[in-house]
N, C-alpha and C positions, 0 to 999 in steps of 0.2 A: 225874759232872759235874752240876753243879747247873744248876735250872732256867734263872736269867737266864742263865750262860753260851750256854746250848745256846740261847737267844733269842738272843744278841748274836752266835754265831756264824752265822745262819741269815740275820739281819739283815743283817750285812757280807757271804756268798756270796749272798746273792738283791742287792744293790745291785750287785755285781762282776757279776753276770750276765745282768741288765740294765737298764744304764745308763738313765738320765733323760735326755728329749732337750734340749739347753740352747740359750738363746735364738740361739745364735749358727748351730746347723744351718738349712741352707735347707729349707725349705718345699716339701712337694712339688711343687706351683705352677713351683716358680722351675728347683727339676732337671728337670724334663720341658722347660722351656721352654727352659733350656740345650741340653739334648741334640737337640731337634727345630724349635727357631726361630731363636736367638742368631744362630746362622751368616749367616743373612739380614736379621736384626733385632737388630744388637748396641745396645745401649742405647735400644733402642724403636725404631730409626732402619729405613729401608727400604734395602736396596745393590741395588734391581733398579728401583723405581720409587719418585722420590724423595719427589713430594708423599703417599705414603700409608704414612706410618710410624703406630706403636702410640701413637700421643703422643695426649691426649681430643683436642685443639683436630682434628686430621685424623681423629681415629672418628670424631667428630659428622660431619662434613661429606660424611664416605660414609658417613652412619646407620647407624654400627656403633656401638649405646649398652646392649646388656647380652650377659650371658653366649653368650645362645644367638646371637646375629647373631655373635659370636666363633667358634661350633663351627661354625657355617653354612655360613661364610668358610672356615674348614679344611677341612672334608667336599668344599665347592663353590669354589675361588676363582678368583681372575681370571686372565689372564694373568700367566706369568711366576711365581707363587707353586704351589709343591709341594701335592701333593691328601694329607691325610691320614686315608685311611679307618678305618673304626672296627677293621679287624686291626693297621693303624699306631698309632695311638693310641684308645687305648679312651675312649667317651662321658664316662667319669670324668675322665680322666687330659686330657681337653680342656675338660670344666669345670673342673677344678684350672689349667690353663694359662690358660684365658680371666678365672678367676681374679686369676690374677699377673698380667696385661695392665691391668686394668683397675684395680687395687690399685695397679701399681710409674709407669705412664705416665701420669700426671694432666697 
């Protein structure tokens, strides 16, 4: 087998085994925030307390304006919202969400 073959085959089994992530996969941000927020906050919105949805105009107004006042709120929050400690979602995986929050709800 000559050389370019054995290149071109190694080529085509290294892309089959692993794939390129294409624009269209969501962002780890947005799967954690499905799996652990959505339920209570589908489209930014709040189903337990109305005026404090993820939308900016309602973060600003309870100065919640970066990352970490995002994981703060999760670690610590108010009535009514679920506590997610750092064995529930790890410090990362609440940056990636606090992330999406503030990226997707302008």
């Amino acid at each position: 087998m000559s050389a370019a073959c054995i290149f071109l085959f190694i080529t085509v089994v290294s892309s089959e085994e692993s794939p390129k992530k294409s624009a269209e996969e969501p962002k780890a941000g947005e799967e954690l925030f499905k799996h652990n927020c959505a339920v209570c906050h589908p489209d930014g919105q709040n189903i337990i307390t109305k005026d404090k949805t993820l939308h900016k105009e309602d973060l600003d107004e309870h100065g919640i304006k970066k990352l970490a006042d995002i994981v703060k709120l999760m670690r610590n929050p108010g009535p009514g919202m679920t506590k997610f400690d750092e064995k529930t979602i790890s410090d990362k995986d609440a940056i990636e969400i606090a992330k999406y929050i503030l990226k997707t709800f302008k």
